[in-house]
N, C-alpha and C positions, 0 to 999 in steps of 0.2 A: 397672698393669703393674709387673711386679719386674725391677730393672733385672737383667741376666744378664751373665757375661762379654763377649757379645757387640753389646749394650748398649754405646755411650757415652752418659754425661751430655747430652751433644748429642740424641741420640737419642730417649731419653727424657724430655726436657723437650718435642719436637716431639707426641709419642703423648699425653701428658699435655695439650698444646694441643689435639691432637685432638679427645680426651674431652670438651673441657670445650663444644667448639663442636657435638660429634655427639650430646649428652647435652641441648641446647637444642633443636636441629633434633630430637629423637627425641621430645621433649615435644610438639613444637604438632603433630608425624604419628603418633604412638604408635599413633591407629586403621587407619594405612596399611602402619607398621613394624612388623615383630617384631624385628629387629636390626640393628645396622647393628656391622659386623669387621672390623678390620685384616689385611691377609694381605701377601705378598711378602716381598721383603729386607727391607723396614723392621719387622716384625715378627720376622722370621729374624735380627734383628742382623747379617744379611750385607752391609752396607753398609759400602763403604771409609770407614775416618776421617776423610781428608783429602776425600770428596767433596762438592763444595760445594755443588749442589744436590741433597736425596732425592727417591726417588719412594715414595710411599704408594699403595699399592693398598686400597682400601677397597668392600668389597662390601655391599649393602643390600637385606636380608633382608624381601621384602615380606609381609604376609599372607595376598594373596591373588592377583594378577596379576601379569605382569612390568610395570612399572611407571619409565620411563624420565623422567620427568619429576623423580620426587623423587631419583633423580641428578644430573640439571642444578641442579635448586637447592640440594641437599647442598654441591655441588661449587664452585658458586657462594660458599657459605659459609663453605668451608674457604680456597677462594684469598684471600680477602677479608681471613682473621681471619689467616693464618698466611703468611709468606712463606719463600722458599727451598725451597719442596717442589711437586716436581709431581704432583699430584695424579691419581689414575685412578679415578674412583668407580664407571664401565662400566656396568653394566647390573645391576636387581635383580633377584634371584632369588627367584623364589614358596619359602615355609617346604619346599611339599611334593618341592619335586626338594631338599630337602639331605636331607630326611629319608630317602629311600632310593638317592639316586645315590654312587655309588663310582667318583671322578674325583678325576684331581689336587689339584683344587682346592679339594674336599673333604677329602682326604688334608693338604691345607696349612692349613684350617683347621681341623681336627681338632688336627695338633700342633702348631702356631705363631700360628692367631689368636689375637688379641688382640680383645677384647668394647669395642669403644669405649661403645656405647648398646644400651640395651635389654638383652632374653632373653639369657642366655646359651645361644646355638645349639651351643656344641660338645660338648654334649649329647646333641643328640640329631642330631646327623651320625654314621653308624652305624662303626664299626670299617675301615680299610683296611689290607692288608697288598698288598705290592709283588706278590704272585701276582694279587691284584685287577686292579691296575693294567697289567698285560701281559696280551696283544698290543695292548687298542685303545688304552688311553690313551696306548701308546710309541708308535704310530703319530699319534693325534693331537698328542703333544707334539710331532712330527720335521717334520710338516704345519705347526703352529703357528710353529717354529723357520725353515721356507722360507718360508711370507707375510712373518713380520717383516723377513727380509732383501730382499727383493724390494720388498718398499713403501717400504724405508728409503732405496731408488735416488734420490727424489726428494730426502734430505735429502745435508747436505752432505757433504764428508768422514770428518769426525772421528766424525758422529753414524752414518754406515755400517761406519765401522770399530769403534763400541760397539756396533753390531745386528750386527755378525757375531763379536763375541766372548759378545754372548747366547745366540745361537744355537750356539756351541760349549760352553755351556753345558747347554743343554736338549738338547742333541745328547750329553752326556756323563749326562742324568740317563734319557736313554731308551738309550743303554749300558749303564748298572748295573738296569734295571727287566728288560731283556732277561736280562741275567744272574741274576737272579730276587734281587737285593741293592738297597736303596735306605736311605736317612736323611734325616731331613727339611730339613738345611740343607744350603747347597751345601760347606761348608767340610767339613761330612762325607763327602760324597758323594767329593771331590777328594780325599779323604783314601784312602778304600777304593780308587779307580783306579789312584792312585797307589803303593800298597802292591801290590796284588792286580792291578793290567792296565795293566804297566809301559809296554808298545807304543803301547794305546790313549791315556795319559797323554801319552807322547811326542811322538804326531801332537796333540793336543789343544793342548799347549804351546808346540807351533810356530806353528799359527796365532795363538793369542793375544798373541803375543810378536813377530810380524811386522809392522814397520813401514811396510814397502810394502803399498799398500792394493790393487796389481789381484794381487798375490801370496797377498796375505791373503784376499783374499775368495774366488781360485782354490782354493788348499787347503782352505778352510774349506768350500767347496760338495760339492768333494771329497769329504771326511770327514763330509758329512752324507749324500749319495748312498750313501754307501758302510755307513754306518750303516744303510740305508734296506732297502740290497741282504741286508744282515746278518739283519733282519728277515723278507726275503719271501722268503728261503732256509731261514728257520726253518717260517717259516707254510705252506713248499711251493707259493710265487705266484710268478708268471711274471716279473714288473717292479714299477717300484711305484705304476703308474699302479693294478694291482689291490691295492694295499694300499687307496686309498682307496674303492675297489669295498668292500672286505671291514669296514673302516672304516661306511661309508654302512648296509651290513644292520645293521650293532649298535646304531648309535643310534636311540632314539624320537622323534618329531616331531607330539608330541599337539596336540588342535585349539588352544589356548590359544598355543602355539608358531607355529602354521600363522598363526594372528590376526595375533600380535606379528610376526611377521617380515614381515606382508607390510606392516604399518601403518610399521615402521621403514624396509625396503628399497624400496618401491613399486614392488615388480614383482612381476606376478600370476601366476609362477611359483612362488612362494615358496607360494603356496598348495596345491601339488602338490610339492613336494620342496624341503627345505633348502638355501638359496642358500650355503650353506658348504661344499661340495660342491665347488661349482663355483668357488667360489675356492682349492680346494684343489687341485682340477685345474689353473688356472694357475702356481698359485705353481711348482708339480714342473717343471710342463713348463717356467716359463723356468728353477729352477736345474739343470735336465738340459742344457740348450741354448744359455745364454748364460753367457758367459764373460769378459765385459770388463766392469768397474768404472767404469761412466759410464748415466747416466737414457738408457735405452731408448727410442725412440721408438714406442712400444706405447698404440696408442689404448684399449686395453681396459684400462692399466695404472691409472686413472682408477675407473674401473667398478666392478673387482672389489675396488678399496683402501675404495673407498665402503662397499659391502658387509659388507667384511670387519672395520671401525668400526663400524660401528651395530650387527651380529647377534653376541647371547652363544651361547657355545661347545652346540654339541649335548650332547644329554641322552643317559645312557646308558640304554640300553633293560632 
């Protein structure tokens, strides 16, 4: 890693621990890995200086299956050798969905991984440009931005008032993908709204800046609703229950997928249509519906949080 303005000291002494721990682990499974990437703030340098614990998103690039095991032990590894950082090692991804999908997350390791172990994959992650990324990835970024707040009900205060200034976040990064402008860090990103979509900047700043949390979480449900509305006035869809109608045709759900998700979720629908679907349906319908800042008593809230942890993000078709 080359440290960057964005880069502290701090920072990159953590990635350099990384390496050294992902670069052992990648020896004794080399025949399982082809990479294992740094992605997120912690690669973007977008992390506050003063924040005292990071979060590292770390992706692991399998050969040939999705492969969940050799994230538990990764992950296992990493907490073990390195403290102060939470860890996200989520799920691997087979070589062949980087090789042709065109998705965020793709787009994030194309210009800001970082190659802890192994291939270097950004390689051969094909070209993104933000016309790629619109309408479905803004849709599924806006989707992804309503689970996170909605499962974060169960955590405490402080940690729902940081899932709802996430979500204002992703909620500002599928703003600028709609307006057909994007950059790969957030600090850019803030920068162009704030130049270029003074209004939108405005309502975005308010929420994050909102101390009261049933105030903050109202605007901020608001201003993703409203986001959402932005969208399926573009797309010519009625609500945005059919965004994720229009969402569910675009992605693929090959048999390899249909396997993995039914082995992780255990539920034998998953082998007839991706259970992420239907946690996308919940999450709308309760930020459409629910409007007070306190854990729901939603027996299903349970269900679909399970779900929505164990299954990686659909594939684009």
């Amino acid at each position: 890693m080359t440290c960057t303005k964005g880069h502290s000291s701090r920072m990159a002494k953590i990635v350099e621990m990384m390496k050294r721990v992902c670069s052992e682990f990648y020896e004794h499974h080399k025949s399982a890995i082809y990479s294992i990437v740094l992605t997120g703030s912690l690669a973007r340098g977008d992390i506050p200086l003063d924040k005292e614990i990071f979060d590292a998103d770390t992706v692991v690039v399998s050969r040939g299956m999705y492969n969940p095991f050799l994230c538990i032990l990764l992950k296992r590894n990493l907490e073990k050798s390195i403290k102060n950082v939470e860890f996200d090692v989520g799920l691997s991804y087979p070589i062949s969905r980087l090789k042709k999908e065109k998705s965020l997350l793709m787009y994030d390791i194309k210009n800001n991984g970082i190659v802890l172990a192994g291939k270097n994959v950004k390689k051969i992650v094909p070209e993104i440009s933000p016309k790629d990324l619109y309408p479905f990835e803004t849709i599924r970024l806006l989707m992804n931005a309503s689970c996170h707040t909605v499962f974060s009900f169960s955590a405490n205060q402080k940690e729902l008032s940081s899932e709802i200034d996430k979500t204002m976040k992703w909620c500002l990064a599928a703003f600028l993908l709609y307006k057909g402008k994007f950059a790969p860090s957030f600090r850019e990103r803030k920068k162009i709204v704030q130049t270029e979509y003074p209004r939108f900047f405005g309502a975005f700043n308010e929420v994050v800046s909102c101390r009261n949390l049933g105030v903050k979480y109202e605007k901020g449900r608001l201003q993703l609703l409203k986001t959402m509305n932005l969208i399926c006035k573009d797309l010519e869809l009625r609500d945005v229950v059919e965004l994720i109608n229009c969402l569910e045709k675009k992605y693929a759900y090959p048999i390899s997928f249909r396997v993995y998700s039914f082995f992780v979720s255990k539920q034998i629908r998953s082998v007839f249509g991706n259970p992420i679907f239907d946690v996308y349906r919940f999450a709308v319908s309760f930020m459409k519906n629910f409007n007070a800042p306190v854990r729901p008593s939603i027996d299903s809230m349970e269900f679909f949080n399970e779900i929505w942890e164990k299954l990686p993000q659909p594939i684009v078709g």
